[in-house]
GURO-729237 format. One record per residue (C-alpha): x, y, z; residue in three letters. Coordinates in Angstrom, 3 decimals, padded with zeros to 6 digits. Example, Ala and Ser with C-alpha at 12.3 -4.5 7.8 and 13.67 -1.06 7.14 Angstrom:
<rs>
+----------+----------+----------+------+
:        x :        y :        z : resn :
+----------+----------+----------+------+
:  012.300 : -004.500 :  007.800 :  ala :
:  013.670 : -001.060 :  007.140 :  ser :
+----------+----------+----------+------+
</rs>
This chain:
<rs>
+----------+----------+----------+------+
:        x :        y :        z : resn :
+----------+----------+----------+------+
:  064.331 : -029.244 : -021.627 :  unk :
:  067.154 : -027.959 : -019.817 :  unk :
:  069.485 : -030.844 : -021.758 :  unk :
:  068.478 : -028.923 : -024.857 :  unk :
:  068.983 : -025.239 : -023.813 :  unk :
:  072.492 : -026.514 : -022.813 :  unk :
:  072.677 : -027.897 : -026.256 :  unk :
:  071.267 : -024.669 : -027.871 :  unk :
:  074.247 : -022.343 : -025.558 :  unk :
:  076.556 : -024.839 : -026.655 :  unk :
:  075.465 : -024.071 : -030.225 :  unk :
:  075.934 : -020.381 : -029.997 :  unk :
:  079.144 : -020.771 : -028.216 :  unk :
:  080.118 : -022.773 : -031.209 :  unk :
:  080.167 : -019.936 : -033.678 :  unk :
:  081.427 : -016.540 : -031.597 :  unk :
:  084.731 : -019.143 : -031.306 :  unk :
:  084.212 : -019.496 : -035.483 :  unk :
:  084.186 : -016.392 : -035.600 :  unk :
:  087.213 : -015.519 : -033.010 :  unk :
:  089.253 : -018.308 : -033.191 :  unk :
:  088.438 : -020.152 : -036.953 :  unk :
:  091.728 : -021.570 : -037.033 :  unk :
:  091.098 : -025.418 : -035.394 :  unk :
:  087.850 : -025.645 : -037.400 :  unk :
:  089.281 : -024.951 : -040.912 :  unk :
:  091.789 : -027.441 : -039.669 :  unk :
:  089.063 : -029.672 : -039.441 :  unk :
:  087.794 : -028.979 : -042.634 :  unk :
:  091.194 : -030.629 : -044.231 :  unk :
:  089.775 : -032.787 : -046.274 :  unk :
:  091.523 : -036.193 : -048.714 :  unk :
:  090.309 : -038.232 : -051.339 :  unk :
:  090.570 : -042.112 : -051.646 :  unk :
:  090.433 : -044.074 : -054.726 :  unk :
:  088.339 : -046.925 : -054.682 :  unk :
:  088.784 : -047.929 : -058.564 :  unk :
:  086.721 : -045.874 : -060.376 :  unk :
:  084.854 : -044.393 : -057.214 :  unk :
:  086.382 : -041.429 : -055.485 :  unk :
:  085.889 : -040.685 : -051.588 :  unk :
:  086.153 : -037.778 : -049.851 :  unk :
:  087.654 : -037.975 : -045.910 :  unk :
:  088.246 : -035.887 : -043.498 :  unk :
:  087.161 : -034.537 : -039.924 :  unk :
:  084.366 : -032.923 : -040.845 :  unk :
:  082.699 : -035.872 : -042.678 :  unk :
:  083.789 : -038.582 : -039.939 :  unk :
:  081.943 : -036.009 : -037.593 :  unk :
:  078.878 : -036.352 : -039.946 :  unk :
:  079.138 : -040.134 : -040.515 :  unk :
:  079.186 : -040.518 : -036.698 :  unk :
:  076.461 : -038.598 : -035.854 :  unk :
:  074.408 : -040.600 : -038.755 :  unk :
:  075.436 : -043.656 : -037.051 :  unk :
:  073.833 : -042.029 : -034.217 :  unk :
:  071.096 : -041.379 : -035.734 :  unk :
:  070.252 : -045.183 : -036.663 :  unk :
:  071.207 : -046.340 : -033.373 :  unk :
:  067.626 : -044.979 : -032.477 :  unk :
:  065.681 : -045.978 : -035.768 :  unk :
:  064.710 : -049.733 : -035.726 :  unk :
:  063.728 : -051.181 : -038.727 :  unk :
:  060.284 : -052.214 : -037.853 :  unk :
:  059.329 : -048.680 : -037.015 :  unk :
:  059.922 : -047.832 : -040.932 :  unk :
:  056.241 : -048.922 : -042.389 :  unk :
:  053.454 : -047.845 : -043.680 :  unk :
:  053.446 : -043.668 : -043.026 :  unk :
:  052.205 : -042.906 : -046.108 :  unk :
:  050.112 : -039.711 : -044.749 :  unk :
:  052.906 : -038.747 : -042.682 :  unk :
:  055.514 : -038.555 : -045.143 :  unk :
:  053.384 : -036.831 : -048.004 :  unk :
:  052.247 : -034.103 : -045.478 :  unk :
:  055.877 : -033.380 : -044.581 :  unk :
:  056.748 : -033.513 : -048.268 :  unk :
:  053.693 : -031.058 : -049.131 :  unk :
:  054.539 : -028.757 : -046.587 :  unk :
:  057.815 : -028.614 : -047.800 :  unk :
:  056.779 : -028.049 : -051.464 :  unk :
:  054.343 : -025.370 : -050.501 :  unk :
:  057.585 : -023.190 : -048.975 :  unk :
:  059.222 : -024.049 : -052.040 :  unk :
:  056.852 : -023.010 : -054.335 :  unk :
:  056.223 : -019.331 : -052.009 :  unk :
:  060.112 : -019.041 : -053.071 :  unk :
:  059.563 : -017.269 : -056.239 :  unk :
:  057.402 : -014.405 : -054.473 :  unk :
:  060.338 : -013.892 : -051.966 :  unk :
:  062.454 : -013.375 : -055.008 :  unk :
:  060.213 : -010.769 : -056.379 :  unk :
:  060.785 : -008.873 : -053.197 :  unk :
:  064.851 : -009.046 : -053.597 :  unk :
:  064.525 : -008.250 : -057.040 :  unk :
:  062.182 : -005.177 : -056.140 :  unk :
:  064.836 : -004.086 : -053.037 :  unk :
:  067.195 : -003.885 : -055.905 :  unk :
:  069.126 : -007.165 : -054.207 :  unk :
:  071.433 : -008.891 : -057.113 :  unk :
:  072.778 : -011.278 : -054.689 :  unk :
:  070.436 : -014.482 : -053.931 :  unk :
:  072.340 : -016.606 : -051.987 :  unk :
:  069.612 : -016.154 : -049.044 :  unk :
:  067.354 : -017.372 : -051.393 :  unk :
:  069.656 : -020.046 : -052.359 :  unk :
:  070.297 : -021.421 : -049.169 :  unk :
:  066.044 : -021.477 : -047.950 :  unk :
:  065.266 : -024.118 : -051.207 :  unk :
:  068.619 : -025.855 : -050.206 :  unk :
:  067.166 : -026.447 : -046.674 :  unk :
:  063.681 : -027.722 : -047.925 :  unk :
:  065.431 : -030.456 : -049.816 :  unk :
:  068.006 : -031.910 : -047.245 :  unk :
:  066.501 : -034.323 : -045.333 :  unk :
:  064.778 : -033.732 : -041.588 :  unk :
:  067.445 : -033.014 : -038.680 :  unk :
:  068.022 : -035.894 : -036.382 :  unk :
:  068.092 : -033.408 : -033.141 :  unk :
:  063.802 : -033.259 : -033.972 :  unk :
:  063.630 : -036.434 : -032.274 :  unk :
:  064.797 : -034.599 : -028.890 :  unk :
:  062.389 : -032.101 : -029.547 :  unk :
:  059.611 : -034.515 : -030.301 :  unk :
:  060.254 : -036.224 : -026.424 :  unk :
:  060.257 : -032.871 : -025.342 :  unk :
:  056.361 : -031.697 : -026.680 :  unk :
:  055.049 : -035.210 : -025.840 :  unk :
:  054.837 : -035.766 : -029.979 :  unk :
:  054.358 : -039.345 : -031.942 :  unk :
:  057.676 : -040.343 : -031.677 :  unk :
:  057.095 : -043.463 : -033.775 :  unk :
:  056.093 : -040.980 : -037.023 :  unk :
:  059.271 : -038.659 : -036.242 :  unk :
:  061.463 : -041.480 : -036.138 :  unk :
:  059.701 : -042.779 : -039.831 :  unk :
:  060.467 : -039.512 : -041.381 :  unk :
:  064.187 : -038.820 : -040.522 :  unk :
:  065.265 : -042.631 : -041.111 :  unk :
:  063.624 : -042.545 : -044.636 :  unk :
:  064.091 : -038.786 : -045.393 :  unk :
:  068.099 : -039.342 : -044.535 :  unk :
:  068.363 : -042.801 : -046.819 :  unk :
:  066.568 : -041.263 : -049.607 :  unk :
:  068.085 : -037.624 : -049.639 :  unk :
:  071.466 : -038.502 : -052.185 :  unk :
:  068.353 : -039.679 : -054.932 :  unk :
:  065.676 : -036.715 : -053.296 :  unk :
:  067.658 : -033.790 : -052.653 :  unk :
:  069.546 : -033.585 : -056.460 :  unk :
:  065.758 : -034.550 : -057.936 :  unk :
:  064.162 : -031.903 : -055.602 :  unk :
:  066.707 : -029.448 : -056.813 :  unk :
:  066.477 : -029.762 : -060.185 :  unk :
:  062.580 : -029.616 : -059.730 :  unk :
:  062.906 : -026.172 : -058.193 :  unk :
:  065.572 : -024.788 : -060.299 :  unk :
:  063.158 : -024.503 : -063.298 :  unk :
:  060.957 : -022.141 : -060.922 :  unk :
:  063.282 : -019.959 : -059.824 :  unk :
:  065.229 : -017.198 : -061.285 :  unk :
:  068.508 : -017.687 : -062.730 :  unk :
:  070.698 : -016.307 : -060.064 :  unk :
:  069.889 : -019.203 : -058.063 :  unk :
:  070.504 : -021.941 : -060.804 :  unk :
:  074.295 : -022.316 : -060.696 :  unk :
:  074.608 : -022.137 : -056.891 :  unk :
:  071.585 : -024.906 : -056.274 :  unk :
:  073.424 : -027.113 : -059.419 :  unk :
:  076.659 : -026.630 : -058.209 :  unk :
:  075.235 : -028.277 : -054.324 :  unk :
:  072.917 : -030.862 : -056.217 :  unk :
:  076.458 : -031.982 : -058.328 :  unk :
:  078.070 : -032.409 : -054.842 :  unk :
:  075.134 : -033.914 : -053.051 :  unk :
:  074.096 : -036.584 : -055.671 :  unk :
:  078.025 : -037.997 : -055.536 :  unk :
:  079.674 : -041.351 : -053.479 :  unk :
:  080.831 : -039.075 : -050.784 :  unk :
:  077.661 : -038.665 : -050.061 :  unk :
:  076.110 : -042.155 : -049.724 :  unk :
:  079.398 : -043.017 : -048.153 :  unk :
:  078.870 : -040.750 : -045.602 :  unk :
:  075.252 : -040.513 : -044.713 :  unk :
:  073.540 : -043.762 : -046.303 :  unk :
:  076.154 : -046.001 : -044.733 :  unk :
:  076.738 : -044.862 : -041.206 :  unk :
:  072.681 : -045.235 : -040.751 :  unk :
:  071.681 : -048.688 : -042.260 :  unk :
:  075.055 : -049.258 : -039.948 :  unk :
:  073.307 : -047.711 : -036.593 :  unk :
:  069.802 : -049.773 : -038.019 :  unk :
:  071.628 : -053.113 : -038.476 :  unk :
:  073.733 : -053.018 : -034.973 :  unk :
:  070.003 : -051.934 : -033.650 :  unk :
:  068.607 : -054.977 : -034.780 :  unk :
:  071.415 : -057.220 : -033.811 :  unk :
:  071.586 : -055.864 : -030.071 :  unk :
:  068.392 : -055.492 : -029.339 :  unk :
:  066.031 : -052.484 : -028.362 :  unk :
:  067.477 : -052.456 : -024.473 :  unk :
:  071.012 : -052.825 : -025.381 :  unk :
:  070.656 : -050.196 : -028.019 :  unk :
:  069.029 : -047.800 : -025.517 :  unk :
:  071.844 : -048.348 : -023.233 :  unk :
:  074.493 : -047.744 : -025.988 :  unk :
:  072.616 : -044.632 : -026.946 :  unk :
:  072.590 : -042.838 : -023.445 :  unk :
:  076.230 : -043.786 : -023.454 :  unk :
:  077.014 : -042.301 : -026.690 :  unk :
:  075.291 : -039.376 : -025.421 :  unk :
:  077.819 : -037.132 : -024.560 :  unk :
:  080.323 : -037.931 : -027.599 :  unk :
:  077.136 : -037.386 : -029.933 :  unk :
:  076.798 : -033.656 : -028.712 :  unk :
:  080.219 : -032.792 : -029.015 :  unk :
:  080.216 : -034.129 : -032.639 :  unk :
:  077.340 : -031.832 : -033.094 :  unk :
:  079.312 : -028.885 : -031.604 :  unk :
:  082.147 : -029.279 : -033.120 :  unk :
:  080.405 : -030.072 : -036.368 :  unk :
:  078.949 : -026.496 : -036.568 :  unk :
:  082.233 : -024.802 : -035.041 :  unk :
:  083.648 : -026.650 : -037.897 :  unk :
:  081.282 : -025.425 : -040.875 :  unk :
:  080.784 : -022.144 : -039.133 :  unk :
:  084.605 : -021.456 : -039.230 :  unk :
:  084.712 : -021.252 : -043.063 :  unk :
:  081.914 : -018.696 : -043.797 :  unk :
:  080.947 : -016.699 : -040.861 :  unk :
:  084.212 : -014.368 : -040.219 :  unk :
:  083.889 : -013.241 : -043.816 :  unk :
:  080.273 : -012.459 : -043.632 :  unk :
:  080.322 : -010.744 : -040.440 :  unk :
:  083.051 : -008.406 : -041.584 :  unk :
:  081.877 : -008.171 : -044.658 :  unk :
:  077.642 : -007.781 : -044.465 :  unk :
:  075.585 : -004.911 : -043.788 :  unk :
:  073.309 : -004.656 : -040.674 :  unk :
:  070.328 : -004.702 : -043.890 :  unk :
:  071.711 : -008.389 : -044.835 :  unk :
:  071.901 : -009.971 : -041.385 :  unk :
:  068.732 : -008.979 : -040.875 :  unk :
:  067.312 : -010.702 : -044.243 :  unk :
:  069.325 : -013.976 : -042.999 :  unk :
:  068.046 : -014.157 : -039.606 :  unk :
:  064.382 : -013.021 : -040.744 :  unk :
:  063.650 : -015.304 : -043.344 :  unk :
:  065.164 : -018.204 : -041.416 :  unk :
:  062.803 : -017.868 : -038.699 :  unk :
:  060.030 : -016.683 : -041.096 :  unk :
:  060.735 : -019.986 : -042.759 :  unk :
:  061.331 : -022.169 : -039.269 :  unk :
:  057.542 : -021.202 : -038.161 :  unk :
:  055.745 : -021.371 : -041.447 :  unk :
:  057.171 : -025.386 : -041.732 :  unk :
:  056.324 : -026.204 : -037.577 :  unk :
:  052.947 : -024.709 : -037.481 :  unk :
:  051.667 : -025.304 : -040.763 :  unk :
:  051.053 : -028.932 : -040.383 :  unk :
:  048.490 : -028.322 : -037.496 :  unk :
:  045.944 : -026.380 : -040.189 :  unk :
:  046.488 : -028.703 : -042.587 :  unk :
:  046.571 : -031.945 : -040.727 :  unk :
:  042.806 : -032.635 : -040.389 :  unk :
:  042.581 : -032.817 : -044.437 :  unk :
:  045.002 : -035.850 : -044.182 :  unk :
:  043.010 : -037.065 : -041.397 :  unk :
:  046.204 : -036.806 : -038.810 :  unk :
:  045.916 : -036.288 : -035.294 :  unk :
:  047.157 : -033.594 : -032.858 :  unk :
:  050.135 : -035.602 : -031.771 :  unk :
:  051.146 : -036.659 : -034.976 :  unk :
:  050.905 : -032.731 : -036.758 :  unk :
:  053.490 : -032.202 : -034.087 :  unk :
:  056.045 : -034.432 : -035.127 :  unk :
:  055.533 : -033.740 : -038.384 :  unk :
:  055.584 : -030.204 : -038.145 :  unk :
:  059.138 : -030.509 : -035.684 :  unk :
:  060.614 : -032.828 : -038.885 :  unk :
:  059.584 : -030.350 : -041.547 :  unk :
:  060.574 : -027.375 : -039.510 :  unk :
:  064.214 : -028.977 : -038.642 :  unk :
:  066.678 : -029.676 : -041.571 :  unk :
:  069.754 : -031.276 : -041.223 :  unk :
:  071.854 : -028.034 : -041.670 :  unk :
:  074.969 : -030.289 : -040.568 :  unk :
:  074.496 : -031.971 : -043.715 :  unk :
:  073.891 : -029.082 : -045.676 :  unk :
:  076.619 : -027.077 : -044.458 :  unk :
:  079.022 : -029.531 : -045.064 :  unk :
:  077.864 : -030.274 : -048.958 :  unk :
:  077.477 : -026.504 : -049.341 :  unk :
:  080.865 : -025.658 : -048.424 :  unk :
:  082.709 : -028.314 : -050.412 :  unk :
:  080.642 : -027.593 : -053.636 :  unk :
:  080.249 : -023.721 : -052.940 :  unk :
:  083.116 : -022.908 : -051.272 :  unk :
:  083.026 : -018.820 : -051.943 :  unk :
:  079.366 : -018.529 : -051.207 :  unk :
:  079.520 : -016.483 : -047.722 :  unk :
:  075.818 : -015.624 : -047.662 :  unk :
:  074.552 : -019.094 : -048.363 :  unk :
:  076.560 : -021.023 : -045.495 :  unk :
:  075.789 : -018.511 : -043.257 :  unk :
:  072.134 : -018.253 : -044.290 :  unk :
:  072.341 : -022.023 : -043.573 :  unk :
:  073.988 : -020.991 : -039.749 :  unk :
:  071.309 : -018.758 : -038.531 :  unk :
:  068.957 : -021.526 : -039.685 :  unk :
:  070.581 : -024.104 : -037.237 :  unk :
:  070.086 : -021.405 : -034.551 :  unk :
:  066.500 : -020.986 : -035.517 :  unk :
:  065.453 : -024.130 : -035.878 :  unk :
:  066.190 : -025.107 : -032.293 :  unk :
:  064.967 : -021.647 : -030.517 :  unk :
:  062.084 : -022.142 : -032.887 :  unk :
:  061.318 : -025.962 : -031.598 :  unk :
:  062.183 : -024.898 : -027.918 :  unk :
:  059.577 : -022.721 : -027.667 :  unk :
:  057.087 : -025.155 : -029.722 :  unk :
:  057.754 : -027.862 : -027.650 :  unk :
:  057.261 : -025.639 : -024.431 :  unk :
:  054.034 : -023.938 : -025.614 :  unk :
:  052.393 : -027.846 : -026.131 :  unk :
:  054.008 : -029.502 : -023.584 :  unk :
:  052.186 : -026.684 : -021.524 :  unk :
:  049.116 : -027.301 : -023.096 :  unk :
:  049.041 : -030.838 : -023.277 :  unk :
:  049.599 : -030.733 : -019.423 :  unk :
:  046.607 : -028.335 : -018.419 :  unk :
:  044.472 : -030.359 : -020.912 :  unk :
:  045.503 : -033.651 : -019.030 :  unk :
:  044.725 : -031.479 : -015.449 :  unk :
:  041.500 : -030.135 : -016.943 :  unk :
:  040.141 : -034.036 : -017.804 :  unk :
:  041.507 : -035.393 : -014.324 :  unk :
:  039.204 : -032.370 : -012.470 :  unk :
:  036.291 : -033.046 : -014.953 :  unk :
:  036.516 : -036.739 : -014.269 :  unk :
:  036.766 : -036.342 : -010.460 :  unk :
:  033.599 : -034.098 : -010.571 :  unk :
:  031.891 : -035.825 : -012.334 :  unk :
:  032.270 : -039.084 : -010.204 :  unk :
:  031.530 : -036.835 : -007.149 :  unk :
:  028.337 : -036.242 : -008.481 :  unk :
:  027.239 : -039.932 : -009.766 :  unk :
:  028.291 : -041.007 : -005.871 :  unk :
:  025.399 : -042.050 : -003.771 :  unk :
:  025.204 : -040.283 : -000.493 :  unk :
:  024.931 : -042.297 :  002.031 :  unk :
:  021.162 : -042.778 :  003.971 :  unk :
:  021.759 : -040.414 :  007.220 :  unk :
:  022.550 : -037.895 :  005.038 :  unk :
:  019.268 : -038.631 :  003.216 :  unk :
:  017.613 : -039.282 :  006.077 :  unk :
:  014.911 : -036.787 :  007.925 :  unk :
:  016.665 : -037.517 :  011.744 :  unk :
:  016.515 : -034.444 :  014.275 :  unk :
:  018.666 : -034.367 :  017.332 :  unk :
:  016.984 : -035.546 :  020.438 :  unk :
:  015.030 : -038.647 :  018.354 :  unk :
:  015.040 : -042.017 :  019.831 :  unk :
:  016.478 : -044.905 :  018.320 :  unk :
:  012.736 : -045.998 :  016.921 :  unk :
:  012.098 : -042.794 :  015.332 :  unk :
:  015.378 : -042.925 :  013.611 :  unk :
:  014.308 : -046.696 :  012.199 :  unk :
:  010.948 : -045.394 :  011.019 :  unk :
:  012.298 : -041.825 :  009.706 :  unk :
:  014.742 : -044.051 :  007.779 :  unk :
:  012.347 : -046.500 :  006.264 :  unk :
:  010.148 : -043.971 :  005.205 :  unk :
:  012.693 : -041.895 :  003.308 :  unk :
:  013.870 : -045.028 :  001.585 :  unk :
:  010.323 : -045.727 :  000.157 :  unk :
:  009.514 : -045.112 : -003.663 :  unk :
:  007.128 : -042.540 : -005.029 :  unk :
:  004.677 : -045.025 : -006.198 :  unk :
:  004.994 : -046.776 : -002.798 :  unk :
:  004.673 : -043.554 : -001.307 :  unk :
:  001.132 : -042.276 : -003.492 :  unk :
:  000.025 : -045.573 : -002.533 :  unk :
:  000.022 : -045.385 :  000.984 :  unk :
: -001.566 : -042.432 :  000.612 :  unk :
+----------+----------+----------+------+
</rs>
């Protein structure tokens, strides 16, 4: 826990220096392209960032864990539609404020279509989760999300008013491209494959070594992405629209973590499992998102930094998660161990002087006999009689 409150004061550290000092993080966001015949790539700091914290991220997903989680994966992608689908009510509240500007909106559906945040894995140690489903859902959520995400987009853009379309087409257009299979696909079946060839114990090793260069990618990342957008909104936004951003973000951020507990009996899923589902579906990869969003929308302040206070959320929201059932699952494990210890007490056979009718000042013959007679039966007893 304390590894990830570090992580989380890193985080906010991250953006008051985007927002003091932008200039080294837009000089990260310098970006090239290479021609690779009729494929073009996009390069630059921000993506090698991403690429190496994907790389990362399949370091610690082994093949063989990818198999059947069929339940697992259509209760995170239910949970996920059901948001989406509340979406067009949370319009009809901007559009009753008298709000023209969506890009809050925009940037909630973007973050129910990117795939689940690699950091939930932490945060799945942390509440004593199934780390065997987490790991299943953000391996196959990342490798499918350049075919999901533009799909899941296009899906939702028939639903929702037309202020959102361009802005979720415009991200979709971006996302769908080679940049991003070049970028996210490949670094990951790369981490999966050297996985496989090392071995699980020379992986682990690898990974704890990698540690430290994995969280300042991550830092860096979001100082990076955060440089762009969040000086202009700041100095730009009312106290009404930071608000909005920060509320529906964590509004959001608990409605995706807790719902899977209420709705994980009806896919017959245990306790354990709800919680890594619920830590996957609550946690996007906003890294990802941030870094799409600002290529394709560029000028949309709002959206990136909707996407900002999400990152923020996310993890205070999974801290305190984790915390509440780590708690729990800890006084449930003390409440069995004193139950069990009770109840062996009381299945214990006491021993025969304590069963025995002896008074002090009885010789060692009357101690025999009291003895013998307190062992006999009740029949043998009525019988004597």
């Amino acid at each position: 826990m304390k590894r990830a409150v570090i992580i989380l004061l890193l985080l906010i550290a991250a953006y008051f220096t985007a927002y003091f000092q932008p200039a080294a993080g837009l000089w990260l966001r310098a970006e090239a392209v290479a021609e690779m015949g009729p494929i073009q790539i996009r390069y630059g700091g921000v993506l090698l960032l991403l690429g190496f914290l994907l790389f990362s991220l399949g370091l610690k997903a082994s093949i063989p864990r990818i198999e059947a989680a069929g339940k697992a994966l259509a209760m995170f992608t239910g949970i996920r539609i059901v948001m989406l689908l509340i979406l067009p009510l949370i319009a009809l509240f901007f559009l009753a404020a008298g709000t023209s500007d969506l890009s809050i909106l925009a940037a909630l559906g973007i973050i129910l279509t990117v795939p689940a945040a690699g950091s939930a894995s932490g945060w799945i140690f942390q509440s004593r989760a199934d780390p065997g489903i987490g790991s299943v859902l953000i391996a196959v959520t990342t490798l499918l999300c350049p075919i999901v995400t533009p799909f899941a987009i296009s899906l939702a853009v028939s639903i929702m008013p037309l202020e959102v379309g361009p802005q979720w087409s415009s991200f979709a257009g971006e996302f769908g491209g080679e940049s991003t299979l070049f970028w996210v696909c490949i670094p990951m079946l790369a981490g999966m494959g050297l996985h496989q060839l090392l071995g699980s114990e020379r992986t682990e090793y690898l990974s704890v070594q990698l540690r430290t260069a994995t969280v300042a990618a991550l830092i860096l990342l979001n100082y990076a992405n955060a440089a762009q957008a969040l000086p202009k909104f700041v100095d730009s936004a009312g106290l009404i629209t930071i608000l909005s951003v920060c509320g529906f973000a964590a509004l959001q951020t608990t409605f995706l973590m807790w719902g899977p507990l209420f709705i994980g009996p009806a896919f017959r899923i245990n306790t354990e499992q709800s919680h890594s589902i619920g830590l996957c579906a609550g946690m996007s990869n906003t890294g990802l998102a941030l870094t799409v969003a600002s290529i394709a929308l560029p000028d949309a302040v709002v959206l990136q930094t909707t996407l900002i206070a999400y990152t923020l959320c996310q993890h205070i929201s999974a801290a305190v998660y984790s915390n509440y059932w780590k708690r729990r699952s800890r006084g449930s494990a003390n409440y069995q161990r004193l139950s069990g210890a009770e109840e062996s007490n009381t299945m214990t056979p006491k021993p025969v002087s304590e069963t025995s009718t002896s008074r002090p000042g009885m010789t060692t013959g009357e101690k025999i006999a009291s003895s013998e007679a307190a062992t006999v039966s009740p029949a043998d007893s009525s019988a004597a009689v």
